[in-house]
N, C-alpha and C positions, 0 to 999 in steps of 0.2 A: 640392300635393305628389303627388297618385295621377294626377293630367294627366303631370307630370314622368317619374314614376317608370316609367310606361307607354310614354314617348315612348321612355325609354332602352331599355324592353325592343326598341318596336319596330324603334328606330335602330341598337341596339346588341349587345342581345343575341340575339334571331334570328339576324340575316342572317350577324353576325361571330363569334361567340363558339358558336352548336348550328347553326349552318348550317341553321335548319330552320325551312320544308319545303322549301327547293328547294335547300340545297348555302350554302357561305359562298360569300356575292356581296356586291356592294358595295351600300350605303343604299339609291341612287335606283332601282337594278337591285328589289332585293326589294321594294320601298314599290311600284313599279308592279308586279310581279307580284303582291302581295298586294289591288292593284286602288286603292291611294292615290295617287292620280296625278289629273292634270286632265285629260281627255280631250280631243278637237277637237269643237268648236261644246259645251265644258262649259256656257254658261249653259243650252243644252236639259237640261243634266242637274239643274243647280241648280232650273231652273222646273217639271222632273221633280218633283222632292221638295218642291219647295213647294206643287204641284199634292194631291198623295196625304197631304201633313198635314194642310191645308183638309180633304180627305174625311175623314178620322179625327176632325178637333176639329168639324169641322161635326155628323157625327154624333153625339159625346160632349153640343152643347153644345143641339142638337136635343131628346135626351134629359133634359138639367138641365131646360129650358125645361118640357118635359110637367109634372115634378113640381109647377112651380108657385112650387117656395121657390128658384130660382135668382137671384141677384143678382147683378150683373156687380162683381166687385172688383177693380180697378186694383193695390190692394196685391201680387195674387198674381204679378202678375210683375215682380217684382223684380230687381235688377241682380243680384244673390249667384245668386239660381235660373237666369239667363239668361246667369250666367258657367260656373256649375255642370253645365249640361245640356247642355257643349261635351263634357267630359268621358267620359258615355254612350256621346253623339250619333257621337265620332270613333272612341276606343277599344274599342266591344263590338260597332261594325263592322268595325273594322281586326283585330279578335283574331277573333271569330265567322265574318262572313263571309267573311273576308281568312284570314289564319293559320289557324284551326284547321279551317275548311271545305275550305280548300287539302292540309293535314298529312290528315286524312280522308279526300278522293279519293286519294290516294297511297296511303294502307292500304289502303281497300277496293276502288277501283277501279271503282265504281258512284257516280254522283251523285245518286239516290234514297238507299243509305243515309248517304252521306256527311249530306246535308244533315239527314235525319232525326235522326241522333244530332245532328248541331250544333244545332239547334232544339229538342232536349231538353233540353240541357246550357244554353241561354240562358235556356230554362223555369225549369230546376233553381234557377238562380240567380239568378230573383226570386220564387221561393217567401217570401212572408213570414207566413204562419200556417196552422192545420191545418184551418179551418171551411171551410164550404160556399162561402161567398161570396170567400175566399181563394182557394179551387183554381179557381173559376170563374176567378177572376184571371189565375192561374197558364194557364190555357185560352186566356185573351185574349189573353197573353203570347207562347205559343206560337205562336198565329194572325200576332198579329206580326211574332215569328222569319221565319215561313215569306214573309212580303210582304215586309221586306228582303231577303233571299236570294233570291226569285224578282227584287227588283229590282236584287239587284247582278248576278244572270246576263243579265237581260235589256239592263243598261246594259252591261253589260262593263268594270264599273266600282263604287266604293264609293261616290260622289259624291252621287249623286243619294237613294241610302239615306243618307247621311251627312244629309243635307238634311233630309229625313224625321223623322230619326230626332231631330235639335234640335227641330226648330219642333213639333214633336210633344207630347215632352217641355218645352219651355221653356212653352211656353201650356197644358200638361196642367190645370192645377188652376183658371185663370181659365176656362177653359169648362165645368167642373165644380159640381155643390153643395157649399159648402163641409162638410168632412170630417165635423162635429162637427154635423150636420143629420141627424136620423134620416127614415131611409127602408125607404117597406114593399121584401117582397120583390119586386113586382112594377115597383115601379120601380126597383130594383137589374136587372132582367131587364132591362128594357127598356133600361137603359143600354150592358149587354152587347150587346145586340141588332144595337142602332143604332149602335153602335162597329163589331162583325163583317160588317153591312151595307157598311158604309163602307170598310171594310178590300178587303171583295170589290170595289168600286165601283173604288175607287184601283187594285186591280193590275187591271181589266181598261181602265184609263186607260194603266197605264204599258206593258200586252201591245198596246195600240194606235197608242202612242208609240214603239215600240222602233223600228220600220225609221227613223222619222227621228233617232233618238238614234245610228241603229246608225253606228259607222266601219268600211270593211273593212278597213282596213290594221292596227287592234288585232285580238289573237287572243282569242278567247272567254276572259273571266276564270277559266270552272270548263273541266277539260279533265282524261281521263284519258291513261294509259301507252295505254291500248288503242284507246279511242275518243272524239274530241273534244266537247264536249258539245254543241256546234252540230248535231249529228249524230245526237245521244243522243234518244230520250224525254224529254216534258215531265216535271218530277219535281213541280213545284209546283202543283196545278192553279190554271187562272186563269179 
């Protein structure tokens, strides 16, 4: 029902009903301006995001392994979590990086802080407790934010973050210790570590990738009134 109910905001009510962020246009018009669209030579894009989730779970599952009490369970990924994680994977790209990263350049006119408030606001909302080892979460979260958003600028496109952001999510928990495993603090660290590692690892795979992903005939995904962001300062470092 929240896949559905998402699809109509992005098919329906945006583009036709608040015309926003770029004016009431029609479906396929605002879905590619919002950067949902297939690009030319998309399986680079698709091998893009399959490439940078490997680096993420690799690192995640590098870290299980240290502890010791990691054990591979086939259970955890499941048809329900692997239908489930389309849901994220499409929508908190297409609203995050797409719609409200797009509605942000338009207010502020800068793509440093555009992207900064959108990557807070993606923060914001997976905060799920108030301790220590939650905000670290919330930290890792953010870190994240900031590699999809540097790879939908760098694709010119959601595609490849789209990508990322399933296989990410869908095998999150089988490369992991299972939840109800206690662990010291140092090997919560080191989990983080080796995740942020890998996080850096991937975007300077996809700031390597980009001139062969790149099409010139699309116009840069992020782009202000003043200055196009092709143009602009890096906002994400890589």
């Amino acid at each position: 029902m929240n896949f559905l109910i998402a699809a109509f905001f992005a098919m329906v009510v945006f583009p036709k009903l608040l015309g926003s962020p770029i004016g009431k246009v029609d479906t396929g018009t605002f879905l590619k301006k919002m950067g949902l669209y297939l690009p030319k030579h998309s399986w680079r894009h698709v091998l893009t995001g399959v490439i940078f989730s490997l680096c993420t779970l690799s690192g995640m599952l590098v870290a299980a392994l240290l502890t010791g009490k990691y054990e591979p369970n086939l259970s955890a990924i499941s048809l329900e979590h692997l239908i489930f994680s389309l849901n994220p994977a499409i929508w908190e790209e297409f609203f995050f990086r797409g719609v409200l990263m797009i509605l942000l350049l338009n207010k502020t006119k800068s793509f440093r802080t555009a992207a900064l408030i959108q990557i807070l606001l993606f923060g914001v909302m997976h905060i799920k407790g108030a301790g220590l080892w939650e905000a670290i979460d919330v930290l890792a979260v953010l870190i994240l934010g900031a590699a999809f958003t540097y790879t939908a600028w760098k694709t010119r496109s959601l595609v490849a973050g789209i990508v990322f952001h399933y296989i990410h999510d869908a095998l999150l928990f089988f490369v992991q210790v299972p939840g109800d495993t206690a662990l010291s603090n140092m090997q919560n660290a080191v989990f983080y570590i080796f995740l942020v590692l890998m996080i850096a690892v991937g975007t300077l795979i996809v700031k390597s990738l980009s001139r062969w992903l790149e099409t010139p005939s699309d116009p840069p995904l992020y782009q202000t009134t003043q200055q196009p962001l092709a143009e602009s300062p890096r906002a994400i470092p890589a």
